[in-house]
N, C-alpha and C positions, 0 to 999 in steps of 0.2 A: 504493500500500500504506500508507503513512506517512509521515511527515515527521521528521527528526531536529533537533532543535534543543539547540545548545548555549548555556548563559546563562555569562556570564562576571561575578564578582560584586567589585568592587574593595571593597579594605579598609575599616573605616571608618572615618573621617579624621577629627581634632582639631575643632571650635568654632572658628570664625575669631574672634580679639578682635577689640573695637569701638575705632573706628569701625569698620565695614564695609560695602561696597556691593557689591551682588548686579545684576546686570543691566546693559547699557549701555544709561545713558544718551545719547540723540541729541543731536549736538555741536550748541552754539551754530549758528543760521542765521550768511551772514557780516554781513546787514544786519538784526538782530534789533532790532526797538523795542519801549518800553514802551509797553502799552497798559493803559486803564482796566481790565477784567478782571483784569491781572495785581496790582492791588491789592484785588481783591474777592475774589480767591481767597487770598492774604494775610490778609487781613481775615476771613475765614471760619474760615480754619482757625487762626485766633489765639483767635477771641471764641467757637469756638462758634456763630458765626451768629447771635447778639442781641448786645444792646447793654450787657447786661451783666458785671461785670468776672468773669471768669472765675476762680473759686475752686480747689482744688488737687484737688476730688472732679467737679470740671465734665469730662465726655467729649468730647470732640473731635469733630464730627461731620465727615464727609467732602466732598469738592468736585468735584461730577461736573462736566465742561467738554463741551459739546455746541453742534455746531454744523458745517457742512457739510464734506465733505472740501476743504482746502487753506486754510482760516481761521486756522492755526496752532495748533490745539487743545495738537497733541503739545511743540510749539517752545514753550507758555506755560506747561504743564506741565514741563516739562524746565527751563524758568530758574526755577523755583520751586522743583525740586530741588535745582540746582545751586547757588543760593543759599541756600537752608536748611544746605546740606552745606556749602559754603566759609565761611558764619558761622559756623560749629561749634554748629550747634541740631538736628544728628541722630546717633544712635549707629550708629542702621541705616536704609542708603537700600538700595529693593527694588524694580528698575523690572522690567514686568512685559508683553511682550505680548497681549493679552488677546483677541486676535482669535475666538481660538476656546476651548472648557474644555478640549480638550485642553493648548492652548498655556499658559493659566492654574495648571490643574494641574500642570505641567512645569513653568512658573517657581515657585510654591510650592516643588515637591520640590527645584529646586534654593537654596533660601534654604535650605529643611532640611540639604541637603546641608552647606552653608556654615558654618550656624549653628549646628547644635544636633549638626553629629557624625554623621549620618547615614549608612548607606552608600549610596555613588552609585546616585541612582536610586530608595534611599525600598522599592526590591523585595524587601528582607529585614522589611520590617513592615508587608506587604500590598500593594504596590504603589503608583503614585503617587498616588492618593486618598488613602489613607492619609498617605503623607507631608505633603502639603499642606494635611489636619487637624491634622497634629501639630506642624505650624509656625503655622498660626493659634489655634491652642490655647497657644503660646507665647507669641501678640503679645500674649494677653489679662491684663490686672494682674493681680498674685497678691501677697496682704500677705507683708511678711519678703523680698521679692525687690529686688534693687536695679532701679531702674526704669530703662524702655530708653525712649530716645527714637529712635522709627520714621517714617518716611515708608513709604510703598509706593503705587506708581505702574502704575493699567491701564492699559494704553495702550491704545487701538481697539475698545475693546469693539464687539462685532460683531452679539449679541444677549445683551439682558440676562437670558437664562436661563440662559446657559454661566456666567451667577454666583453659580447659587443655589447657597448655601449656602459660599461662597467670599469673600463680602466680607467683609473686616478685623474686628476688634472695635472697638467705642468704645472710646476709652481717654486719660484725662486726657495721657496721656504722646503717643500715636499720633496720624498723619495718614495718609487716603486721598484721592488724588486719581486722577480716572478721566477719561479722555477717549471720546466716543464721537458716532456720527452720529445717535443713536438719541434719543427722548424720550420712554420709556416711562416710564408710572406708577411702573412698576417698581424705577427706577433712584433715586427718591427714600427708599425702605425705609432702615430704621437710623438716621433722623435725615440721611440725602446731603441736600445740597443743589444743585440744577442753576442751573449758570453757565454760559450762552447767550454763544458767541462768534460775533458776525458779521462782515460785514466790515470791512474799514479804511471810519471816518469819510473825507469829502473832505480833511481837513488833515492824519490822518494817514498819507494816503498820498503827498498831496504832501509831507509831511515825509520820509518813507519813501526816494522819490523823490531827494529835494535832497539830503540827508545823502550817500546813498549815493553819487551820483554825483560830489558834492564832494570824497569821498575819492580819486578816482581823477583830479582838478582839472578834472573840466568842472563848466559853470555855462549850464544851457540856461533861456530865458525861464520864468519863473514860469505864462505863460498856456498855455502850450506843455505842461507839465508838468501842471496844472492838468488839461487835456484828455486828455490820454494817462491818464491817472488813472480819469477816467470812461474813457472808451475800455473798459481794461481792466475795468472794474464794481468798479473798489476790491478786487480777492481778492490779498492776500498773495501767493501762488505766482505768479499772473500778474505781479506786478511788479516782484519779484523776478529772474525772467526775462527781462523786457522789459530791466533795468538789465546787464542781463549781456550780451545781445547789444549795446545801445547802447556799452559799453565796448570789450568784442572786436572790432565792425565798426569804430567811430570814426561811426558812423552820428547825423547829428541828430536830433532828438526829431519836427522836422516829417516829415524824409524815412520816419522810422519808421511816423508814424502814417498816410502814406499808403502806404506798405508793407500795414499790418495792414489799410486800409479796406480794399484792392485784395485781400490774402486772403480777408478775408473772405466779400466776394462768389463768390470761386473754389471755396470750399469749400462754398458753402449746398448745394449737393447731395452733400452725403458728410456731412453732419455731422448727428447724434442728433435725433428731434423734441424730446424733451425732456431738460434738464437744469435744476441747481438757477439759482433765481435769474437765469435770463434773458441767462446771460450765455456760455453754450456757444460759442455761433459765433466770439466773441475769444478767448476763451479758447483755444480750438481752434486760433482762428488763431496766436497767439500762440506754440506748442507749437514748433507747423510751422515758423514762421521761426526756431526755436532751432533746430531740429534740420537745419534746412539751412544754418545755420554752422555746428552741429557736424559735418555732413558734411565739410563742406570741410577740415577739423583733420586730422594725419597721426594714422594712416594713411585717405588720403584714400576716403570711400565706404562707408567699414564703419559709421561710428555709427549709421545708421539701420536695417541687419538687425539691428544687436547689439539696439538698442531695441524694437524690435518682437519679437525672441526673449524680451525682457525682459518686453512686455508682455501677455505669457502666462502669465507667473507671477507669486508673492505679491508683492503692493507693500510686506510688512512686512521681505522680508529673502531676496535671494538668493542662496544658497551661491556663490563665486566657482567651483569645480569645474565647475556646471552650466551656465557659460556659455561653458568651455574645452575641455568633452569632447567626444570623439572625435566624435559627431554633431555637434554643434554647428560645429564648426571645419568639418567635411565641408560644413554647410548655406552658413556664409558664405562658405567659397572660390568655392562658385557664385554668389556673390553681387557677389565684388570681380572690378570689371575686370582689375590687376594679373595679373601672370602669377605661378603658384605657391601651394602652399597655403596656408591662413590660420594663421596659429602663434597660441600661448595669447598670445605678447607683444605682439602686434599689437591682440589681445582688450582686453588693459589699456589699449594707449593710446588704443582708443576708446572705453572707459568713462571714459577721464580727460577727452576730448573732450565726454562726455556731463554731466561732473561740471561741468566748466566752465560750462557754458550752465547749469547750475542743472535740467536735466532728470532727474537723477539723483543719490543719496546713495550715493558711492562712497566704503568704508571699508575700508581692507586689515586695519586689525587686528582685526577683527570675522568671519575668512575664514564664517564659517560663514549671517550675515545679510552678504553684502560689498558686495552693490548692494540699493538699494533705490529706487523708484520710487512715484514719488504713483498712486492707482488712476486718477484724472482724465487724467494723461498717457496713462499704458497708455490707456484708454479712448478718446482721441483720436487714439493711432497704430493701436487695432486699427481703430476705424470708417472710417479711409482705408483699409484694404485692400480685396480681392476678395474675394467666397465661398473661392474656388480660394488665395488667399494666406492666409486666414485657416484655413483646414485642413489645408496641408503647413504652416504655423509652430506650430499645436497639435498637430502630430505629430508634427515635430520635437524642439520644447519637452520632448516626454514623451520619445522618444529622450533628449536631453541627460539629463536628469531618471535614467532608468534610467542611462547611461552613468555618471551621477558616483555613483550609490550603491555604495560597496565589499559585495562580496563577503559579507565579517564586521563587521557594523554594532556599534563598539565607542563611539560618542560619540554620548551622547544629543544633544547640542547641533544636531551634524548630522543624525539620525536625523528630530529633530525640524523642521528646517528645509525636509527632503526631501520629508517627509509634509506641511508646510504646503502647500509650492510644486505639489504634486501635489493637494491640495484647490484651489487657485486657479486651476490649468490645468482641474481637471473643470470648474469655473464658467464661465470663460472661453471653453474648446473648446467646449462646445454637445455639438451630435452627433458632432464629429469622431473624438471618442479612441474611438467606437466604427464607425467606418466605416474598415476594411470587417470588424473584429473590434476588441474591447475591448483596448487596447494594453494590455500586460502590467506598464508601472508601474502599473497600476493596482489589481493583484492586488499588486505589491509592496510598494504604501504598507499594504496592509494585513496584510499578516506581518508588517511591520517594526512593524507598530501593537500588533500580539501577541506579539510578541519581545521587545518594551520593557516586557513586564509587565500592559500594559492589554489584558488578554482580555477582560474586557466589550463594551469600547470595541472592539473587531477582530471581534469577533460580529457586532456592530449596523452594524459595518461592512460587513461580507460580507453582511447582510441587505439591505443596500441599495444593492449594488452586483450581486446578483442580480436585485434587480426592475429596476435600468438593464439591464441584459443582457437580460433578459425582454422589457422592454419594446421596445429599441432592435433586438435580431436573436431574439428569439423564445425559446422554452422548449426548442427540442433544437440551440441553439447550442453549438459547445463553449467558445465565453467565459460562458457561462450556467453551461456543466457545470463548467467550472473555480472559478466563482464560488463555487458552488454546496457542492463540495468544501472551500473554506476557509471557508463557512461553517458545514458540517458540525463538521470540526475544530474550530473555535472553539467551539461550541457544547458538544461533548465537553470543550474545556478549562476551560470555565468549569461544568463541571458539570450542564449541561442535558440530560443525556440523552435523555429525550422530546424537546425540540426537535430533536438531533442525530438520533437512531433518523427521526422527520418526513422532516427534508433528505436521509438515506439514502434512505430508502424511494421519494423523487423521483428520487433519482440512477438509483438503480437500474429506476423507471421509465423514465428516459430512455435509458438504455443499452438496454435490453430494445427501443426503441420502433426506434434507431437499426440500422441493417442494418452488418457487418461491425465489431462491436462486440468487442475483447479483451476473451477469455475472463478471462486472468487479472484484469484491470481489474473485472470483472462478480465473482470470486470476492471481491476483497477489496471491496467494496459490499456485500455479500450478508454477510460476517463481520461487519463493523461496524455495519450493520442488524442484524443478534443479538444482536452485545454492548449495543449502546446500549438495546436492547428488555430485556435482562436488567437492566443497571444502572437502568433505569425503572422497573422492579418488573413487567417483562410479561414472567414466564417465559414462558407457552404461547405469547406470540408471539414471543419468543428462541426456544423450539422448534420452531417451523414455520419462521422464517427459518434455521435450520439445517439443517432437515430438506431446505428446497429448495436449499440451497449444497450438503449431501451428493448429492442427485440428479444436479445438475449435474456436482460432480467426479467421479461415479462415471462417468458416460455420457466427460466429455472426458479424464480421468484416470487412471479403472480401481481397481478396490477394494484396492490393496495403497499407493497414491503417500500420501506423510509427508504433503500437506493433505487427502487423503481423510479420512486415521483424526485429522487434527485435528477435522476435520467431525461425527465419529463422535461423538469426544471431545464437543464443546461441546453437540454434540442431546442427550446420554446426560445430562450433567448437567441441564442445565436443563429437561428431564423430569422430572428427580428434583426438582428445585426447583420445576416446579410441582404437585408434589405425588405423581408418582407414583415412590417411591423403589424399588419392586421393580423397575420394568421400567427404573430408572437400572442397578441394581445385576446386573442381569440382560444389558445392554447394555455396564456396561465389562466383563465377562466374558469376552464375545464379545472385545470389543476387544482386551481384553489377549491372549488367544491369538493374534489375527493379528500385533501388534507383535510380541509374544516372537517368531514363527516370522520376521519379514519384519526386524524390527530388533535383536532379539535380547534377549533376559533383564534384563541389567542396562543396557540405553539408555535414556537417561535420559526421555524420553519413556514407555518402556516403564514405567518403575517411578512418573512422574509418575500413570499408569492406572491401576496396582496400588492407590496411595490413594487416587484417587477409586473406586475396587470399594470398598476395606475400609471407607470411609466410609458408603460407602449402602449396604452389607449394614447396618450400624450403625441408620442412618437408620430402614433398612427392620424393624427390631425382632430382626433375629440378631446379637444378640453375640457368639455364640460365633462365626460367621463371619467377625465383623467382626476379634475375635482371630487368628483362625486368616489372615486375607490379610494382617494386617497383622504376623504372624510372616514370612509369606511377602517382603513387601517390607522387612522388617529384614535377610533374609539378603544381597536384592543391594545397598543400601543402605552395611550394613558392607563389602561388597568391593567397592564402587566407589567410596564417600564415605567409608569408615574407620568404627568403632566410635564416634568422640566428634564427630563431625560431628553439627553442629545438628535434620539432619533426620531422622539416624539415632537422635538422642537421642528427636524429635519420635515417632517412631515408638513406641519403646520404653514411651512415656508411654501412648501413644492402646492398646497390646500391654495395659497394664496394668490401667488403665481399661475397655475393654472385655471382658477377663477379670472383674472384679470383676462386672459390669452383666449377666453369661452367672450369676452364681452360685459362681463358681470364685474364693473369699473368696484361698486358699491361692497359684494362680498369681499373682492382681494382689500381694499382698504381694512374692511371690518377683521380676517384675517391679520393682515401684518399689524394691526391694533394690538391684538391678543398676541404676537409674536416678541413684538418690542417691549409688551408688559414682561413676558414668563423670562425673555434673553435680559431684561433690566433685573431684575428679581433672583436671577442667575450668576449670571457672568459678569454685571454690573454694567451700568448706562455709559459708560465712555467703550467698553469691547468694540472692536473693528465690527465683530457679526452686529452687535445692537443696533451700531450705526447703518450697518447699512438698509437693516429692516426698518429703520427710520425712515432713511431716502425714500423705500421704497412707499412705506407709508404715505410718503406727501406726496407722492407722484400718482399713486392712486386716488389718493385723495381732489388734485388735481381735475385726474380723467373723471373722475365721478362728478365735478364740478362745484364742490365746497374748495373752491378758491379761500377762503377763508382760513378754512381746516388745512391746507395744502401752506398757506402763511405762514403760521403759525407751526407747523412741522418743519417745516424748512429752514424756521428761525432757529427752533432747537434745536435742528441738526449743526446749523452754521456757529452756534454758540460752542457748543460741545467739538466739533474740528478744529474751530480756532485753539481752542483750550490744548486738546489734545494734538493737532498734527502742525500749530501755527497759522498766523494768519495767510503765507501766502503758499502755501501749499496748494496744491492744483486741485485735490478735492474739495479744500475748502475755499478758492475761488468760484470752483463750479456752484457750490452749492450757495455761495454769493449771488451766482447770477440768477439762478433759480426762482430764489427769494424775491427778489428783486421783480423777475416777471410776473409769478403769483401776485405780487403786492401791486402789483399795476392792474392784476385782474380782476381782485378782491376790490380794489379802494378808487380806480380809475387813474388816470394819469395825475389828476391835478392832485393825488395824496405824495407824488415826491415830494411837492414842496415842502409837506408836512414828515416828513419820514425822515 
């Protein structure tokens, strides 16, 4: 039938003073070097990118950092924040996921949030688009303003299209720095500059190397290191890791790298044809041997499900909830030899197991991103699985996934984290999340994608999470039909009626096509194909889609049941609306005598009929009709809603009006009499409504020919304007002239002299 949706809107909250920083920053590596790039992205965003000394009106251009995943893009980004921030050269540091526009969007609205006072969420001034204009509208110089020194940091750009119209302004005062795998034309717009990160030089990895493991006091041969250096193909991550297990095992550098040769070979049939740079199969291998010491770490067994649960979702940030709920714990208990089930605490110490080897970015105070994983790892524990492991852990995945989402999604932070993690499980699972039906987080990311505000975005959602459904189990699937329905809805929420009436009209084919189909499920398809057809501007086909719901409920329903005579109700109007008002006005007639008789006189249904009669008699060119039914529903009105009720008043208005519109100058006067009494006694004699059933008072009064009366209205209305809108206010000049003519009609010309 519908859907109820409650939005909860928090207050909105103070300007955070500066400094301030928006986003978390990813911690220092624990073996972070400097490398050449990290002074050219310095350099860049100092000079503006020439050689010029930069002047007080010169803009800043920005520093895209590009170059494969595990190069340290994010890590050389991130000391460049954090050193900006700790010399005291930022007011506002603004790091920023940028995986996807939704996620960008979302980081914007919350710097608004932060910064400029917003309420959470940016949904009281259009939503989060909105928001994240009106924080980039911020960063930009404005003379007379005290100037902000900003950084704002994309991390991962995913496609440089999720930026348009998203990246920072120039600004003598502002920095952007972005990371991404990407090297489109694209990313050079606004003056960016692209700074190409590759891997560690041979010296800087044997630097890499030596340092690191001097601090923990081994000291392995130079040639030895040297080698292992290549081995690994110089990639950060990989060496990183290698120095982690060699510390944890106590392992030497030689036993290691005939360790890694001996992987290697093991793995060349499980392992990707291709990957970046040549260097997959070490890498690969490399992985492996961490994670079989982190296996052995208490509790012994677990780190490798946990990892592989992990490596089904976003490598930008995994809620800690989704790798402790109820499914989850259910998956690994079958997994650990141990007797008993898996508890969440057992969870943590093999993520801490996992932290250790450097195979994972485990952060408690961040619960909402709390693991994070390089997409390279994931990549290399999913392609050791089976077909068969690889589709119960993406089924799984989405189990946990659903399990940790609450009920009443009150924290964007989470909201957003859920919906990431459920966009990188669809990538990851392939076919699975639709075998042997469309798992249902998958319909949940996208309410909760429309619950947050962004109805566009939950449209286009549902648009294409129908043609998966389509595609994958076919057009009269019910994960098709359910798709299908919240793309409807959304389509209705954002306004698209035609699109929405479209996706009905399919529903409802499909219901019709499907054998033991709910009736009532088919009635409310068949309503909302009406309405969406009326709010499209297609009355006659709002009327024929009503006409065939009345059919229906009359055969399964019977002509007396309260959605029969709504059926009645919606044909009879939108009849009327497309043009033929007699046979509307002729049709709630009918109507109204079977409500009066089956629901009685004054039910409110019953009298909601009564106005739409008095209306399209109206419509239809009899006023006096249209008076006379809408005396009729003033009487039940006043004795079931009271004399001074809104709609009773409403009535009284439409009594007066359509008395006047019949010829009968005398009742509409006597009418708006009684109108301007109940609206003064009400709402009080200065209200915009009071006044204008004043006007209309004297003006009836007027046509009736009590020029006097009409005087004498017109005086008090012009008293009461002046008061209230000023004397030269256009209302109450007009109603100056007004006066002015009645008193010439009332008293003859020769009473201006006396006036």
């Amino acid at each position: 039938m519908g859907h109820l949706h409650q939005h909860h809107h928090a207050a909105p909250r103070e300007p955070a003073p500066w400094p301030h920083q928006v986003g978390v920053v990813p911690p220092r590596a624990q073996w972070f070097q400097d490398r050449a790039e990290t002074d050219r992205l310095a350099q860049l965003l100092a000079t503006g990118g020439t050689a010029v000394v930069e002047s007080a009106h010169q803009a800043r251009v920005g520093g895209v950092l590009v170059g494969m995943g595990g190069v340290g893009k994010t890590q050389l980004a991130a000391h460049y924040a954090r050193t900006a921030w700790q010399q005291g050269e930022l007011d506002v540091l603004v790091w920023i996921t940028a995986s996807s526009r939704t996620a960008a969007v979302t980081g914007y609205g919350q710097a608004g949030v932060e910064l400029l006072g917003a309420e959470e969420g940016g949904l009281d001034n259009g939503g989060p688009e909105r928001a994240a204009q009106r924080f980039l509208a911020w960063l930009e110089p404005k003379p007379q303003q005290a100037p902000c020194r900003w950084l704002v940091v994309l991390d991962d750009i995913a496609d440089p299209a999720d930026l348009r119209g998203l990246w920072p302004p120039s600004s003598p005062q502002g920095r952007t720095v972005a990371t991404t795998r990407r090297k489109d034309a694209a990313l050079t717009g606004g003056g960016r500059r692209l700074i190409e990160i590759g891997l560690f030089t041979p010296d800087q990895a044997l630097a890499h190397l030596t340092s690191a493991l001097a601090r923990f006091g081994r000291h392995e041969p130079e040639p030895e290191l040297t080698a292992l250096a290549e081995d690994l193909g110089c990639l950060p991550l990989a060496l990183s890791q290698a120095v982690a297990y060699l510390i944890d095992t106590g392992s030497g550098c030689r036993a290691y790298r005939d360790l890694l040769s001996d992987r290697t070979r093991a793995l060349a049939d499980t392992a990707p044809d291709t990957l970046p740079d040549d260097q997959t199969h070490t890498v690969a291998a490399t992985w492996t041997l961490s994670l079989e010491r982190a296996d052995t770490l208490r509790p012994a067994g677990l780190a490798r499900p946990v990892l592989q649960l992990a490596a089904f979702l976003s490598p930008n940030g995994i809620p800690a909830t989704v790798l402790t709920s109820q499914p989850a714990l259910t998956h690994l208990t079958g997994h650990l030899a141990a007797a008993g089930p898996v508890t969440a605490e057992q969870v943590q110490l093999a993520l801490g197991a996992l932290r250790r080897l450097s195979l994972i970015d485990h952060s408690a105070d961040r619960p909402h991103q709390a693991v994070r994983v390089h997409q390279l790892v994931q990549r290399a524990v999913r392609d050791s699985l089976t077909p068969a492991q690889r589709h119960q852990l993406a089924r799984t995945a989405a189990d946990a996934l659903l399990g940790a989402w609450p009920e009443t999604e009150r924290y964007t932070a989470l909201a957003t984290a859920l919906r990431a993690n459920t966009a990188a499980l669809a990538t990851t699972a392939e076919d699975a999340l639709y075998e042997p039906d469309a798992h249902p987080v998958l319909h949940r990311a996208g309410w909760n994608l429309g619950e947050s505000g962004q109805t566009t975005a939950a449209a286009n959602y549902f648009e294409q999470l129908t043609e998966a459904t389509t595609r994958h189990l076919g057009p009269d699937h019910p994960s098709t039909f359910t798709a299908r329905e919240g793309l409807a809805w959304w389509q209705r929420e954002v306004g698209d009626a035609a699109g929405a009436a479209d996706t009905y009209a399919k529903l409802l084919q499909h219901q019709l096509r499907m054998p033991g189909q709910d009736d009532w499920s088919i009635f409310a398809t068949r309503y909302s194909l009406g309405h969406q057809l009326g709010k499209a501007g297609d009355a006659a086909g709002a009327a024929d889609a009503f006409a065939q719901l009345l059919e229906h409920e009359l055969r399964v329903l019977g002509p007396d049941h309260a959605h029969t005579f709504v059926a009645r109700q919606e044909l009879a109007w939108w009849r009327g609306e497309a043009g033929d008002a007699a046979a509307a006005a002729d049709a709630f007639a009918e109507l109204l005598r079977d409500r009066a008789r089956v629901q009685g006189r004054d039910h409110a249904s019953t009298l909601d009929t009564w106005h739409c009669l008095a209306h399209w008699r109206g419509e239809a060119g009899d006023a006096a009709g249209a008076a006379r039914a809408y005396g009729e529903l003033l009487d039940g009105q006043s004795r079931t809603l009271g004399p001074f009720h809104p709609d009773t008043l409403s009535s009284l208005d439409s009594i007066a009006h359509w008395r006047g519109e019949a010829g009968d100058a005398d009742g509409a006067a006597q009418a708006y009499a009684h109108l301007v009494d109940a609206r003064s006694r009400t709402v009080g004699p200065d209200d915009p409504d009071t006044l204008t059933s004043l006007d209309r008072l004297a003006h009836w009064l007027g046509k009736a020919g009590n020029a006097a009366g009409a005087t004498q209205a017109y005086g008090e209305l012009l008293e009461a304007r002046s008061r209230t809108l000023g004397p030269d206010h256009p209302d109450t000049l007009t109603t100056e002239r007004n006066l002015t003519c009645w008193w010439r009609k009332a008293w003859g010309p020769e009473a201006d002299a006396g006036q």
